[in-house]
C-alpha positions as CSV (number, residue, x, y, z in Angstrom):
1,X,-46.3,18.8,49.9
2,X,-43.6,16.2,49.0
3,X,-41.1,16.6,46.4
4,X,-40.1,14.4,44.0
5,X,-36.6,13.6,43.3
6,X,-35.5,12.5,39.8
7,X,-34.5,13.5,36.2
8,X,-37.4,15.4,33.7
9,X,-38.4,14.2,30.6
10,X,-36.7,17.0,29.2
11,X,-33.7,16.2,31.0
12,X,-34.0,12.8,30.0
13,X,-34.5,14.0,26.2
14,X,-31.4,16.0,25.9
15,X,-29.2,13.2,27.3
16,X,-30.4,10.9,25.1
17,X,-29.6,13.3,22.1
18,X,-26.5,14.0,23.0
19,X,-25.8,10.3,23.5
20,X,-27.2,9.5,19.9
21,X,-24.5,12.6,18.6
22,X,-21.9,11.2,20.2
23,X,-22.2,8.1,19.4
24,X,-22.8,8.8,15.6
25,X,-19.3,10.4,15.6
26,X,-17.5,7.6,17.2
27,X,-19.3,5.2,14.3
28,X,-17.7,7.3,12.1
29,X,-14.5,7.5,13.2
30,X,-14.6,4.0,13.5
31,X,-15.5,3.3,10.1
32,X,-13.2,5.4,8.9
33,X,-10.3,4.0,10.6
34,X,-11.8,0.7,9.2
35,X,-10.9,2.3,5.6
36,X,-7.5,2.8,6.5
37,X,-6.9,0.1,8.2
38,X,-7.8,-1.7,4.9
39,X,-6.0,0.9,2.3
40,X,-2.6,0.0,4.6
41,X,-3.3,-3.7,4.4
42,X,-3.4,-3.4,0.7
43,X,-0.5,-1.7,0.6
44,X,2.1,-3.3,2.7
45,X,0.6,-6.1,0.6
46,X,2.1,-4.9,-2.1
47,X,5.7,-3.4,-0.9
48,X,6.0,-7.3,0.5
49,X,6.0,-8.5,-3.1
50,X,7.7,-5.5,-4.7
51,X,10.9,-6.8,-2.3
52,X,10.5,-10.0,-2.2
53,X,10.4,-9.8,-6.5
54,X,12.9,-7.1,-6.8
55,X,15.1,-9.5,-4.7
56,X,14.3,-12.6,-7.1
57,X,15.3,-10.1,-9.9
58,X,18.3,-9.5,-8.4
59,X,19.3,-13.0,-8.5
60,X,19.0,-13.4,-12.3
61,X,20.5,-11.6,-15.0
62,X,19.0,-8.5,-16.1
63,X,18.5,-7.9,-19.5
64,X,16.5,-4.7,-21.3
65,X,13.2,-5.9,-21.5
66,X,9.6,-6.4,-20.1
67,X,8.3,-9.5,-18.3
68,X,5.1,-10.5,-16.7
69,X,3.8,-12.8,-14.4
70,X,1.7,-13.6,-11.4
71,X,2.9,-13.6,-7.1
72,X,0.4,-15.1,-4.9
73,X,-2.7,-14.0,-6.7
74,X,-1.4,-10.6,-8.0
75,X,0.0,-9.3,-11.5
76,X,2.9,-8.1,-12.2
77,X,4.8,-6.5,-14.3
78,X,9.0,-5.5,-14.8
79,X,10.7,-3.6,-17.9
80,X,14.2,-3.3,-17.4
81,X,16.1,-0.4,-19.5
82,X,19.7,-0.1,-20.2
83,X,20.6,3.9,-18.7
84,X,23.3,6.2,-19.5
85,X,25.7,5.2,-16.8
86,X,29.6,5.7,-16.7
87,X,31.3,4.1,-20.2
88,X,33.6,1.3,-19.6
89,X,33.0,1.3,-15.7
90,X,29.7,0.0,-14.7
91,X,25.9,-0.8,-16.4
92,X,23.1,0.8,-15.2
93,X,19.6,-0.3,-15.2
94,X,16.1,0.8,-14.5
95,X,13.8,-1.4,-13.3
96,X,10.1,-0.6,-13.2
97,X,7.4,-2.8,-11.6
98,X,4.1,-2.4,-11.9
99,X,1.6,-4.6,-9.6
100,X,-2.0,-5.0,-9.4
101,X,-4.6,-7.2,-7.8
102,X,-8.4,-6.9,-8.1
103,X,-8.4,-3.6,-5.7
104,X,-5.1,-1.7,-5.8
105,X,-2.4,-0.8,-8.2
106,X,1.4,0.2,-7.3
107,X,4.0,1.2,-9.2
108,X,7.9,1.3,-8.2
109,X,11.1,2.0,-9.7
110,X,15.0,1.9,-9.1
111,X,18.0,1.4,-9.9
112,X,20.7,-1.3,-9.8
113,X,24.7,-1.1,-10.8
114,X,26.4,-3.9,-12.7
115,X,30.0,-3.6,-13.4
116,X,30.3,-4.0,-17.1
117,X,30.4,-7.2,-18.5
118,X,29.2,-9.2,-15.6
119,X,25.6,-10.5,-16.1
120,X,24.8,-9.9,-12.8
């Protein structure tokens, strides 16, 4: 009598499930990393415009107010308010900018110091 050497089909059955398991849980890690990796795009997305227009703001006088406008395919929006700030020594104003594009929507505010009676 001569034995046979090799796997079983029921050997053969549970590797194959196991392999269809793990590989169903690295497609979803996968595809879930995909989401993030898009969510983070979209994001530092918009913290690039929020600096790059809160430094054009900075450039120009600021004046109480809203604006509007668009920055490479996104909306925006800025409304400056006049805060309580030290009398006689220094304006302060709030600036909050609102951006959205077709997927995402961020807000951000802060704050910037002019010494009183400068327009800048």
């Amino acid at each position: 009598m001569t034995r046979q050497r090799g796997f079983t089909l029921l050997e053969m059955l549970a590797a194959i499930t196991l392999l269809v398991v793990a590989s169903s849980i690295l497609l979803g890690a996968f595809a879930q990393s995909r989401r993030a990796l898009v969510q983070v795009e979209g994001s530092d997305r918009h913290n690039a415009a929020a600096r790059s227009l809160m430094d054009d703001i900075d450039l120009a006088e600021l004046t109480p107010g809203q604006r509007r406008g668009t920055w490479q395919g996104m909306r925006w929006e800025l409304e400056v308010a006049l805060e309580q700030a030290a009398p006689g020594k220094f304006d302060l104003y709030r600036l909050d900018l609102s951006l959205s594009d077709n997927r995402y929507t961020s807000h951000y505010s802060t704050l910037r110091a002019r010494a009183t009676g400068t327009p800048r």
